[in-house]
C-alpha positions in Angstrom: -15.1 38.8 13.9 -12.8 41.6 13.9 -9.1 40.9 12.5 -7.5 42.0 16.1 -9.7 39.3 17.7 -8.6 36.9 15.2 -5.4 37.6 15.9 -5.5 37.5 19.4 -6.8 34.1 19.4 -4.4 32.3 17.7 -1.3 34.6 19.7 -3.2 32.9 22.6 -3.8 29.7 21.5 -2.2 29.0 18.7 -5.3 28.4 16.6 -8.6 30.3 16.3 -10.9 28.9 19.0 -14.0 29.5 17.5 -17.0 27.1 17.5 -17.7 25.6 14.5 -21.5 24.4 13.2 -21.4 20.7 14.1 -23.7 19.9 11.0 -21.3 21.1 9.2 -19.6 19.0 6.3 -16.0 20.4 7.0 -14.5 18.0 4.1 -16.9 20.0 1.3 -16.6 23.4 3.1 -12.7 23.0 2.9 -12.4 21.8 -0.8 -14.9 24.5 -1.2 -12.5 27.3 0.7 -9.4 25.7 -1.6 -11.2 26.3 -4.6 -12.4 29.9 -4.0 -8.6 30.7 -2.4 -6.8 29.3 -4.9 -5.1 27.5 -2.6 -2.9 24.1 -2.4 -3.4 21.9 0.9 -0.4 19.6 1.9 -0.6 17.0 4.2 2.5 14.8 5.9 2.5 11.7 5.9 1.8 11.9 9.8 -1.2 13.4 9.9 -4.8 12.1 11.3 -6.4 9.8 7.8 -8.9 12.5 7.9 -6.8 15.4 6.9 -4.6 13.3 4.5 -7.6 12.1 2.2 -9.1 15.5 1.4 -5.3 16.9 0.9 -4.1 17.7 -2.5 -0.5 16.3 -1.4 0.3 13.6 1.0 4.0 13.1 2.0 7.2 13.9 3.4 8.1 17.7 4.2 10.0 18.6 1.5 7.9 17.1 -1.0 5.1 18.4 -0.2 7.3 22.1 -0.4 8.5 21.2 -3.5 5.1 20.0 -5.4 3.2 23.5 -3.6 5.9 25.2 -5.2 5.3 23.8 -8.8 1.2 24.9 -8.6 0.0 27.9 -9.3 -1.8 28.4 -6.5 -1.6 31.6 -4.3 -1.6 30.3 -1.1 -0.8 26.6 1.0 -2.4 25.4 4.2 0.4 23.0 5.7 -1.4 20.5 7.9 2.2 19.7 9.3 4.6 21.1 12.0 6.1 24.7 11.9 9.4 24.2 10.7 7.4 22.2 7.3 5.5 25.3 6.5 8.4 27.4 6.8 10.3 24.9 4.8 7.2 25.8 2.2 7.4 29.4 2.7 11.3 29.4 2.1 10.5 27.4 -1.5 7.7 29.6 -2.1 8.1 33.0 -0.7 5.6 34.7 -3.1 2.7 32.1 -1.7 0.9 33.2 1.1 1.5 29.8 3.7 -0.8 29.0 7.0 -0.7 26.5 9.4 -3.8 25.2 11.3 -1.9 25.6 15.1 1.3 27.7 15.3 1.9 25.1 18.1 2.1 22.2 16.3 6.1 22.1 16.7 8.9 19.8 16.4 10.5 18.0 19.6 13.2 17.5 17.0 13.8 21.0 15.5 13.1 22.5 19.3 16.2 20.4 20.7 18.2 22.5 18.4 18.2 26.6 19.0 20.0 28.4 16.9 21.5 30.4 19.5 22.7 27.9 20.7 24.2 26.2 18.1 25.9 29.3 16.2 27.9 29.0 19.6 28.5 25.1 18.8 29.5 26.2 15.6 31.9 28.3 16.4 33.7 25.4 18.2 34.3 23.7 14.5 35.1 26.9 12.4 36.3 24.2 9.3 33.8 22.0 9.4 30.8 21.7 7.1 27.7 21.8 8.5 25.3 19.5 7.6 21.3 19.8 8.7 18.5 17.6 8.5 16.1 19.4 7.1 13.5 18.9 9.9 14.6 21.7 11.7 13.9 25.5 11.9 14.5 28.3 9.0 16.7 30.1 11.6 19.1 26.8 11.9 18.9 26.6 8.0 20.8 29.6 7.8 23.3 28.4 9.5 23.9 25.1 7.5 25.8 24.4 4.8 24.0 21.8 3.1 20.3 20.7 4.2 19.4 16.6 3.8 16.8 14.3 3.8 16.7 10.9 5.4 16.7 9.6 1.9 19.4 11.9 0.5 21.7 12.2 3.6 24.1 9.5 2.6 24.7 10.9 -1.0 25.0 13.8 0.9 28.0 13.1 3.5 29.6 11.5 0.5 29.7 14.2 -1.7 31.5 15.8 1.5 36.0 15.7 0.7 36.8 12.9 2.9 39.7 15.8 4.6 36.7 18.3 6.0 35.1 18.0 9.1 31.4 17.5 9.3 28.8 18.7 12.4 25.7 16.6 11.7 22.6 18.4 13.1 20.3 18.0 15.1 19.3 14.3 14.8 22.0 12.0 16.4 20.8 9.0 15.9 20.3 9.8 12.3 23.7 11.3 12.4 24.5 7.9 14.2 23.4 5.7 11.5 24.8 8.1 8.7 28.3 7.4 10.5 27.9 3.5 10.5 26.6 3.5 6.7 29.5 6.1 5.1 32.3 5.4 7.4 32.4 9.5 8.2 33.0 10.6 11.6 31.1 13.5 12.6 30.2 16.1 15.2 26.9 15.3 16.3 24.5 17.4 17.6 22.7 15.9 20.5 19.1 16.0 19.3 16.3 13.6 18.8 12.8 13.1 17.8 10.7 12.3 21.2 8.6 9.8 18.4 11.5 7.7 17.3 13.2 7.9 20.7 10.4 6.1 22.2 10.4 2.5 20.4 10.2 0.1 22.9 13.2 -2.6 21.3 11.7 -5.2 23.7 8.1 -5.0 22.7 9.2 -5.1 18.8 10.9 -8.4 19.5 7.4 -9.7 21.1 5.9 -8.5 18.6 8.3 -10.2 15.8 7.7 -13.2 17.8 3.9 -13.7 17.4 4.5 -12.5 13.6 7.8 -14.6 12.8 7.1 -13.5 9.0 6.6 -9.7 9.3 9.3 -7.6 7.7 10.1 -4.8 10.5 10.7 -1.6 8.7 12.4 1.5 10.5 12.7 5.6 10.1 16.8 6.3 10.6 16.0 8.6 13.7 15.1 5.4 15.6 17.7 4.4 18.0 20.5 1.9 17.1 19.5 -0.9 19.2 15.9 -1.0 17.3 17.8 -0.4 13.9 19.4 -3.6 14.5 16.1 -5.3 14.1 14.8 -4.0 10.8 14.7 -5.9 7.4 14.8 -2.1 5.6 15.5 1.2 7.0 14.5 4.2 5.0 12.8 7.5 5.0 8.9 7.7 5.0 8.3 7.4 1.9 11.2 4.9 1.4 8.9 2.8 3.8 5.8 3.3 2.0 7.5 2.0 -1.5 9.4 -0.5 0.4 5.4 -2.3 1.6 4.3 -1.7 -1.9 7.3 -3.3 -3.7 7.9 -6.1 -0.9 6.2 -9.4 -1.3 5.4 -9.8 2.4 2.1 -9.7 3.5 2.8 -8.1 7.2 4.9 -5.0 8.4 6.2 -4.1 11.9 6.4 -0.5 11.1 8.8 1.8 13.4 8.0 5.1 12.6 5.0 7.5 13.3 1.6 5.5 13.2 0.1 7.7 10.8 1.7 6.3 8.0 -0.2 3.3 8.3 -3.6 5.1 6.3 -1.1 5.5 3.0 0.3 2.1 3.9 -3.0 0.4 3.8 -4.7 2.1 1.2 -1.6 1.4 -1.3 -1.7 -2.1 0.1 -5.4 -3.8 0.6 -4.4 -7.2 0.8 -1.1 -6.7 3.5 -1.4 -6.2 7.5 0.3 -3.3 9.5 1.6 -3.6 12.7 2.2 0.0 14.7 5.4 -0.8 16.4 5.0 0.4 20.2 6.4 2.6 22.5 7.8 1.8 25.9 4.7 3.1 27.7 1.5 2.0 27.9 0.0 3.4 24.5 -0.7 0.7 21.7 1.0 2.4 18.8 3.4 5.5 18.5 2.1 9.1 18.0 3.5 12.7 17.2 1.0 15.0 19.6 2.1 17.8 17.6 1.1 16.0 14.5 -2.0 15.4 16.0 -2.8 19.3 17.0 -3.9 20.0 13.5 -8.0 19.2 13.3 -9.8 19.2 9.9 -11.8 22.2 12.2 -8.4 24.0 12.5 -7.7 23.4 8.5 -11.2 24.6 8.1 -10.7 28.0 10.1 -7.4 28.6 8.9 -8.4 28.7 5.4 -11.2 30.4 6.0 -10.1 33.4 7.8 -6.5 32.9 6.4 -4.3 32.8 9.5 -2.7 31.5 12.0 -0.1 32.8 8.8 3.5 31.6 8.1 6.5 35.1 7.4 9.4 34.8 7.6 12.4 37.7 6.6 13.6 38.0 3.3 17.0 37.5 5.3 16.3 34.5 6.6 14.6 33.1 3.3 17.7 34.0 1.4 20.1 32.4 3.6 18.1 29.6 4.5 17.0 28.9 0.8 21.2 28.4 -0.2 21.9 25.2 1.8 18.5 23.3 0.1 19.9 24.2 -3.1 23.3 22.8 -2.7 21.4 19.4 -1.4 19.5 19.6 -4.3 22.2 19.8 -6.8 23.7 17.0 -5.1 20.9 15.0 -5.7 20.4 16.5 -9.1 23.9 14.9 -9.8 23.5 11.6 -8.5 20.2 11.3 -10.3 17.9 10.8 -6.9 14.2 11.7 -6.3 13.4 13.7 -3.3 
């Protein structure tokens, strides 16, 4: 297939549409592919069980961006969202970084344009700006200091108590940052349509028929299902928390996919999806879920759809994850 046709494709889709052999073994022909590329798969913790088992890395965004950027491999397939494999192209701009569907985006990052916010900046010209680091390169180079969910309270702390702070774009983690460190901040009115979702009503039925599950909860939740959880932490943070916990059942408020690294770290405990206030059983990120092990599979094979980004925007955007990770350097935390 010619590279314009290629191309093409994935401009209008997203992906390449191309039929795949259905006898096909795509696990073997993509550990194959890795092998012959040189390449590094990474896989979030969201992602279908499928994709995660046959990944070199499994976990949160950064990470993953920072353990692709320790390898010597020469390029990373990042079955994730967009703004994670820029993330991976900003940490490793010498790698070449693809992403099975260009569309797999970020209801977060999207609720927070650039554009727009350089205007909402603008409004604050003292204050510090502070971004999650789910959100786009262009809004990284805007920020002042990046954050994780498991860094961001080291990170507002680290802040002089006399300086303003705009929190972006997560307010309901910028919520629960405010309640844990006392700060007030300018918050950014985004959220993640996943964690916006959580039915608090269902989660109490469910804590009803399992009086001794520990209900664990991802900070973007809202505040009125934070109230409910025993531990509320990052992803990973969950994960650990199951593993360390003597409990044998979960209510787990975050993305369902999760559950695959819960159970395999955890053969003897039960996990319970906490639901959404619609009629689905258990809560899922349909961006998450665009990436296919057939989309890994053509992506690596014909080496697109492909991540670029300026040297510009690299630059800039690579200064405010350095700052948050000489913060954490100094407080002695693992990202």
């Amino acid at each position: 297939m010619e590279m314009m046709t290629k191309q093409h494709l994935v401009q209008q889709n997203g992906f390449l549409d191309i039929e795949v052999d259905p006898s096909l073994d795509l696990s073997s022909e993509i550990i194959k592919l890795k092998k012959e590329k040189k390449a590094v798969i990474l896989a979030h913790y969201y992602q279908e069980s499928e994709i995660q088992d046959i990944a070199d890395f499994v976990g949160d965004s950064l990470q993953l961006s920072q353990a692709a950027a320790k390898t010597e491999a020469d390029m990373i397939a990042f079955a994730g969202v967009h703004f994670m494999a820029e993330t991976a192209k900003i940490l490793s701009p010498q790698k070449k970084v693809l992403i099975p569907d260009l569309k797999a985006g970020c209801s977060l990052s999207d609720s927070c344009p650039a554009p727009l916010f350089a205007k909402f900046k603008e409004k604050y010209p003292d204050h510090i700006v502070v971004s999650y680091v789910n959100c786009s390169a262009e809004l990284k180079t805007l920020t002042d200091i990046c954050c994780t969910s498991s860094n961001a309270v080291h990170v507002i702390n680290s802040i002089p108590k006399d300086r303003g702070i705009i929190f972006a774009p997560d307010k309901n983690l910028g919520a629960y940052l405010e309640k844990t460190t006392g700060r007030n901040m300018v918050l950014w009115n985004g959220a993640c349509m996943v964690h916006e979702i959580f039915s608090r009503e269902r989660i109490v039925k469910l804590m009803h028929r399992h009086p001794e599950a520990k209900v664990i909860a991802h900070p973007e939740c809202e505040e009125a299902v934070l109230q409910l959880a025993d531990y509320i932490g990052s992803t990973s943070g969950l994960l650990n928390y199951t593993i360390k916990s003597e409990a044998k059942e979960f209510i787990v408020v975050t993305e369902a996919g999760i559950l695959h690294q819960m159970q395999k770290a955890n053969p003897g405990k039960d996990f319970i999806p906490a639901p959404p206030n619609n009629h689905c059983s258990c809560n899922e990120c349909p961006h998450m879920k665009r990436n296919t092990l057939e989309k890994l599979y053509l992506c690596l094979k014909y080496e697109i759809p492909e991540i670029n980004l300026s040297e510009k925007v690299i630059t800039d955007a690579r200064t405010c994850i350095n700052r948050m990770l000489e913060i954490s350097d100094k407080a002695g935390l693992k990202i």
